[in-house]
ZAMARGU-4260 file (C-alpha; in steps of 0.2 Angstrom, whole numbers, plus 5000, padded with zeros to 4 digits):
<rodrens>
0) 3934/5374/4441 | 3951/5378/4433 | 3964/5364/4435 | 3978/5375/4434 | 3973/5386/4448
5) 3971/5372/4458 | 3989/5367/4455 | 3992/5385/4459 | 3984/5384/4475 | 3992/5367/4479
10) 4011/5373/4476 | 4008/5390/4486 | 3998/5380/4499 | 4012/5365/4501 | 4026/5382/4505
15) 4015/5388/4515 | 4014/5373/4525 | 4033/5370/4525 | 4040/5386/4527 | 4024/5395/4537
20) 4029/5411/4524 | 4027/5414/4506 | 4010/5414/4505 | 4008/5432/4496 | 4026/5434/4490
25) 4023/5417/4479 | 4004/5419/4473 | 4002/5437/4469 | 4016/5436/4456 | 4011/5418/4451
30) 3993/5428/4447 | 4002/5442/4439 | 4017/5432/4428 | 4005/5416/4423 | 3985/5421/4424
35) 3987/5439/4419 | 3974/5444/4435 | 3973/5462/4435 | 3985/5467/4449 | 3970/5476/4461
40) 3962/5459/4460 | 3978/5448/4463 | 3981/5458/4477 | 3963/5457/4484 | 3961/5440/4481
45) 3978/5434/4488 | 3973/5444/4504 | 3960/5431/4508 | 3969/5416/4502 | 3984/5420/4511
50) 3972/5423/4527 | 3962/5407/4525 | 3977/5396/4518 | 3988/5400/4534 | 3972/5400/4549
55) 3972/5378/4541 | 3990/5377/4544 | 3992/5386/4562 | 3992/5381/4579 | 3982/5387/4592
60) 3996/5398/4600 | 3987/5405/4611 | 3984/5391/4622 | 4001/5389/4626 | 4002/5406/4630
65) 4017/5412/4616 | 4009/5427/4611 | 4017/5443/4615 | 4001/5456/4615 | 4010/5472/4620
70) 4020/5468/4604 | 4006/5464/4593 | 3997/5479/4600 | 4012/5489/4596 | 4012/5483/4577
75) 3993/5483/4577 | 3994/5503/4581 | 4007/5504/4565 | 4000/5490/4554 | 3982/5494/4555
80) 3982/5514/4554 | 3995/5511/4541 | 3983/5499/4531 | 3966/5510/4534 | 3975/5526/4527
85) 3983/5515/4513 | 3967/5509/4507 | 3956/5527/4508 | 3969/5531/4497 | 3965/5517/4482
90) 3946/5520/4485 | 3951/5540/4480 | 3963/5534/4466 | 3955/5528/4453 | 3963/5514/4443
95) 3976/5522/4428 | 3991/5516/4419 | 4001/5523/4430 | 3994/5517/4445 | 3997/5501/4438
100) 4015/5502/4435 | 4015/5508/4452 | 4007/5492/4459 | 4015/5482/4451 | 4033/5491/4456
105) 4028/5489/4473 | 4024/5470/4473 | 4043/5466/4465 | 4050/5477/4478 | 4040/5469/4490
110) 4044/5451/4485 | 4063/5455/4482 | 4064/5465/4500 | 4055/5449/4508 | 4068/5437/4499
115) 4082/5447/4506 | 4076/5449/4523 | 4074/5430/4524 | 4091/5425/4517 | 4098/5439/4532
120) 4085/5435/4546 | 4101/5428/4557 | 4112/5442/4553 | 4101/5454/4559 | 4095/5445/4574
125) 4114/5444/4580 | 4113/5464/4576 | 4098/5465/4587 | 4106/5454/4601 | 4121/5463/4603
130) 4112/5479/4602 | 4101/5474/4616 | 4116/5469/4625 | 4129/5484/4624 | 4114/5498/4623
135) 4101/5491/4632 | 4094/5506/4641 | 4094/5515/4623 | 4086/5500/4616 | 4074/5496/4622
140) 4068/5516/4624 | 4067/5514/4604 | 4057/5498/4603 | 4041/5504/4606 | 4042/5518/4592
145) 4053/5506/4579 | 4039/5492/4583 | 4025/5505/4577 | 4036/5510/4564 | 4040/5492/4558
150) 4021/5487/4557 | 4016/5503/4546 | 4028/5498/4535 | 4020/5482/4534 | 4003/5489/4534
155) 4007/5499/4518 | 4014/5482/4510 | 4004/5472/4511 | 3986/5482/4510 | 3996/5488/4491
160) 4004/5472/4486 | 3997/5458/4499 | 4016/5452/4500 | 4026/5454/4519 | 4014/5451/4533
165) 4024/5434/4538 | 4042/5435/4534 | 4044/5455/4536 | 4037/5453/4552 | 4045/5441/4557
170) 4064/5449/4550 | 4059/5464/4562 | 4053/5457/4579 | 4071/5446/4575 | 4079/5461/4576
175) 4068/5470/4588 | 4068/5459/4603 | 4082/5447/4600 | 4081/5442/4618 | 4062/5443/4623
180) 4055/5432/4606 | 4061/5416/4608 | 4058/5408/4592 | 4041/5400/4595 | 4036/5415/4604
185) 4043/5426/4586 | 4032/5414/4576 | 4018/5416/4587 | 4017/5434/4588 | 4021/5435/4571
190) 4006/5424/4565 | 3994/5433/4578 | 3998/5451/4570 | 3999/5445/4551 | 3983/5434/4547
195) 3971/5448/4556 | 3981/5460/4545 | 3979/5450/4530 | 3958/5449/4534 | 3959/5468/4538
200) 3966/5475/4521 | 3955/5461/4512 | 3941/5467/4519 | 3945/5484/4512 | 3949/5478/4496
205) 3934/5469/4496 | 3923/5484/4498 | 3932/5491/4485 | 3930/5476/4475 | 3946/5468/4471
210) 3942/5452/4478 | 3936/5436/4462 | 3929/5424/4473 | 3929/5411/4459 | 3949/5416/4458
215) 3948/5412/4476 | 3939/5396/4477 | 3949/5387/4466 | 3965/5392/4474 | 3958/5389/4490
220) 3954/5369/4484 | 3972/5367/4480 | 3978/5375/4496 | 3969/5370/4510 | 3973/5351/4509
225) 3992/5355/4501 | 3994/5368/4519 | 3990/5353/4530 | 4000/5340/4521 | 4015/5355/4521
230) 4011/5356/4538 | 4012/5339/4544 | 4028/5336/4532 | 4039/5354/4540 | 4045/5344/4555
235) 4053/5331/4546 | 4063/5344/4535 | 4077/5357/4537 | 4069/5371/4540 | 4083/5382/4536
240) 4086/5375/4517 | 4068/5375/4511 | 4069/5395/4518 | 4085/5396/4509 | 4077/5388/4492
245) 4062/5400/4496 | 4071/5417/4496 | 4079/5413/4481 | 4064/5408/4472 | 4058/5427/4479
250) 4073/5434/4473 | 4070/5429/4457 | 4053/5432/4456 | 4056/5450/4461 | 4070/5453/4449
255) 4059/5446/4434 | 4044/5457/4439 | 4055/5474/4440 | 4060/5468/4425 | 4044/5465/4418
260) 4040/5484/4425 | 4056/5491/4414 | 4051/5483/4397
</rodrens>
């Protein structure tokens, strides 16, 4: 048992449970900046503590009937393909310097475009509304393809850097159905598509073996108690300044990891 990565665990966990996003956006780089893990194996590993961390902390949606399947199904048909084809291509690329740099690029642009789309979520959900509004017809013949579109993007994020299945998702189905998501129905949805993405890329990562399951044990005994406690704590709090304090803690993050990339 390492203290430390309990602590790890914990801090991710709690913002987790707070914010119901920043689950890979804060660990992978947290393994990255302050363990040193390998990035293949922080990504791997994160997949699965990201997946278990948020199934402690989320409701049984189902059951209250706010899932949107035609939407899942439309990312699923993006997200899924996107992730299998991602990962075939790791299993064929074998491990170099440059793939490294690579990685590691990906996962501050990752983190950086998750911070921004968090901090303009509202902005482009009045886009999205008025959109929907003024070109309807038009519209809503482009959700379906954009929807696909938006969950490969997300497939390929987060099979290569573990970071985006919650709050990228949740940034496009704002914008993409700005009338037919109500927010519960948008979180939801959202947390339907990302947790059975999160357990499929893992699952390749784990056949590949990227996945420390010591890493993830102790990470998962900080943040399975610290996600419920989150949990139990986010209705009490302003959602929208935690988010706020969030992104810029991804902001950050991102910028010191490209810069981390440069040197």
């Amino acid at each position: 048992m390492d203290p430390m990565l309990i602590v790890a665990g914990a801090f991710t966990g709690l913002v987790v449970g707070l914010c119901g996003v920043g689950g890979g956006a804060l660990m992978t780089p947290m393994l990255l900046l302050v363990f040193g893990v390998a990035p293949l194996t922080a990504v791997g590993t994160d997949l699965w503590f990201a997946a278990i961390t948020k199934l402690f902390a989320t409701r049984v949606h189902h059951g209250h009937g706010l899932i949107d399947w035609q939407v899942i199904k439309r990312l699923w048909l993006g997200s899924l393909s996107a992730s299998a084809t991602t990962l075939l291509w790791m299993k064929l690329h074998p491990v170099d310097e440059s793939a490294v740099i690579l990685l590691n690029t990906a996962i501050a642009v990752a983190v950086s475009l998750t911070a921004l789309g968090m901090l303009f979520q509202q902005q482009l959900h009045a886009l999205g509304r008025r959109l929907r509004t003024r070109e309807g017809e038009q519209f809503k013949a482009l959700q379906g393809p954009l929807t696909v579109a938006a969950g490969a993007v997300i497939g390929v994020l987060v099979t290569l850097t573990s970071v985006g299945a919650g709050a990228l998702g949740a940034v496009f189905l704002a914008y993409l159905y700005p009338l037919r998501l109500t927010t519960p129905r948008l979180i939801a949805t959202d947390v339907a598509h990302a947790i059975p993405l999160a357990i499929f890329a893992g699952s390749g990562h784990l056949l590949i073996g990227n996945v420390d399951f010591g890493l993830l044990g102790n990470l998962l005994i900080g943040s399975i108690p610290a996600v419920i406690v989150g949990a139990l704590l986010s209705v009490r709090l302003p959602h929208g300044l935690l988010r706020g304090l969030l992104a810029f803690l991804l902001l950050s993050t991102g910028l010191k990891l490209g810069w981390a990339v440069l040197q």
